[in-house]
Structure formats: structure tokens, C-alpha cells
C-alpha positions in Angstrom: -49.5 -36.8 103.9 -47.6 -34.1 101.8 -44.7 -31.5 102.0 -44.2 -28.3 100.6 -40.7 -27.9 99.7 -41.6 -23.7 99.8 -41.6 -24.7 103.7 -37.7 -25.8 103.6 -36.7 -23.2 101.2 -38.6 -20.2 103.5 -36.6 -21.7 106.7 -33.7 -21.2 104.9 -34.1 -18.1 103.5 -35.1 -16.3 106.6 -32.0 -17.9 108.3 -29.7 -16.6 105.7 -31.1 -13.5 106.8 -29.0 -13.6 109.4 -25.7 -13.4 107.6 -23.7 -10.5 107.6 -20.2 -11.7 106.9 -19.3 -15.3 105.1 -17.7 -15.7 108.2 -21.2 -16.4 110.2 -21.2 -19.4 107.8 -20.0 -21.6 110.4 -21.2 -24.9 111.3 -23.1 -24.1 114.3 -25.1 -21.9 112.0 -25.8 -25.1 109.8 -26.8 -26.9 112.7 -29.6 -24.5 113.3 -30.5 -24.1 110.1 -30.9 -27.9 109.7 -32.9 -27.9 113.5 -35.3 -25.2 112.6 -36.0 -27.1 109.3 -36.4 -30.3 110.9 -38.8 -28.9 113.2 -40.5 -26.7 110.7 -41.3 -29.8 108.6 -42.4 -31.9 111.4 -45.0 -29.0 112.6 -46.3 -28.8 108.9 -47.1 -32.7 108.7 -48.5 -32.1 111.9 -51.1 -29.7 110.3 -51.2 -31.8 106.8 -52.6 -34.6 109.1 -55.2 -32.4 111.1 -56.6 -31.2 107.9 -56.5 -34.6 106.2 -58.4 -35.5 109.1 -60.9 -33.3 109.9 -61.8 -32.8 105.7 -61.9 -36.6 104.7 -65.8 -36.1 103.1 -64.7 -32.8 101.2 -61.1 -34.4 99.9 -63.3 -37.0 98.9 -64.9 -34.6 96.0 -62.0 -32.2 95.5 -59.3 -34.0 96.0 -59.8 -38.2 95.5 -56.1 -38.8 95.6 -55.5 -38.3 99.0 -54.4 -41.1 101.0 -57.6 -41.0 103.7 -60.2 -39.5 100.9 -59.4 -42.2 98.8 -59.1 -45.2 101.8 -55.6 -46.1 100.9 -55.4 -45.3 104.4 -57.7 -45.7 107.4 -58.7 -43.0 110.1 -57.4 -44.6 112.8 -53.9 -44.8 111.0 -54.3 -41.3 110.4 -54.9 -40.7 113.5 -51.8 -42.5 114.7 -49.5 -40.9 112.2 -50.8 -37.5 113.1 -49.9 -37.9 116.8 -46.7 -39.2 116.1 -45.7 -36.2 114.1 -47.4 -34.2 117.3 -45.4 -35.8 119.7 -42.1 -35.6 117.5 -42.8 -31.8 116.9 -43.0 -31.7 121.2 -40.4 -33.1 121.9 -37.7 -32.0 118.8 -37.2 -28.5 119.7 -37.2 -29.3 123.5 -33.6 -30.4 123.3 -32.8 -26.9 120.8 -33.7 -24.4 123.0 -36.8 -23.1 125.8 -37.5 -20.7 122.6 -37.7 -23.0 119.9 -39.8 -25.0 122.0 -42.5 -22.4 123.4 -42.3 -21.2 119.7 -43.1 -24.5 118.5 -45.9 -25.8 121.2 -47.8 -22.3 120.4 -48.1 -22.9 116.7 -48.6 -26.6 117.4 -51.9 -25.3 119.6 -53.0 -22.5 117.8 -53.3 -25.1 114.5 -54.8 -27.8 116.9 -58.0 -25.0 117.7 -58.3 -24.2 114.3 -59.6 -28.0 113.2 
């Protein structure tokens, strides 16, 4: 299941965003930084996996390599490795902030109706 490093680098640059003086450089400023991408790129593996999942028969014509399309991997571990990242992307931001979190469980549904 694959990662976009566009993902890490938009985090980033909408944090920077932020900054007004090099002073707001500090490390609690990091630390959300590094928490919103952690959570970010948990979220988007999340959605990798649903779509892996739900296109296996098309990946299988367009797109061979994948790890399910191809049978390097089975559903079922798909499946497991899917709901890991879904628990991990629940549970990560719960310890960041109510905000982060509510943030994070709506995107985590609204991808979930869209498969």
C-alpha cells in the first residue's frame, strides 16, 4: 500500500503557514507539525487500503503491480492491515487534541462511505 510524499510535503507547507516570526519556530511547533503528519499519513493509508480493496478486479487490468491485484497479498491481509491503519488513525489524534480528533474521525467516515 503506497504513500504520496505530496501528502507530507502539503502538511508542512500549510503548517508553515502559520509562521510569522522565526521565533514561532519553536519546538512545540515541530511537535505538531510532526503529529499532524503522522496522522495525515496514517488517514491516507487508510484510504490507500479501502481503494485497494474495493478495486482489486480493476487494479488487476490497470494496474498488475499492486500488492492485492497481483496476489502478493491476500484479502483477508488486506483487510487486516486496513483496519489497523483505521484503528491507528482513531486512536493517534485522540491524545493531540478533541479537534484533531473530530477532524480526523470525519474524514476517516466520509472516505469509509465513499467505497
Amino acid at each position: 500500500m503506497l504513500l504520496k510524499e505530496n501528502q507530507v510535503l502539503s502538511i508542512i507547507s500549510i503548517s508553515l503557514l502559520a509562521v510569522q516570526r522565526l521565533s514561532d519556530l519553536t519546538p512545540s511547533f515541530f511537535l505538531g507539525v510532526l503529529q499532524a503528519v503522522i496522522g495525515g499519513c496514517l488517514a491516507n493509508l487508510y484510504v490507500v487500503g479501502l481503494n485497494q480493496l474495493s478495486d482489486i478486479e480493476i487494479d488487476k487490468v490497470n494496474k498488475p503491480y499492486l500488492p492485492l491485484a497481483s496476489g502478493e497479498l491476500s484479502v483477508k491481509a488486506g483487510i487486516r492491515i486496513t483496519s489497523l491503519y483505521a484503528i491507528l488513525v482513531c486512536k493517534f489524534p485522540s491524545f493531540i487534541s478533541f479537534l484533531s480528533f473530530s477532524t480526523t474521525i470525519t474524514c476517516i467516515f466520509m472516505a469509509t462511505f465513499c467505497y
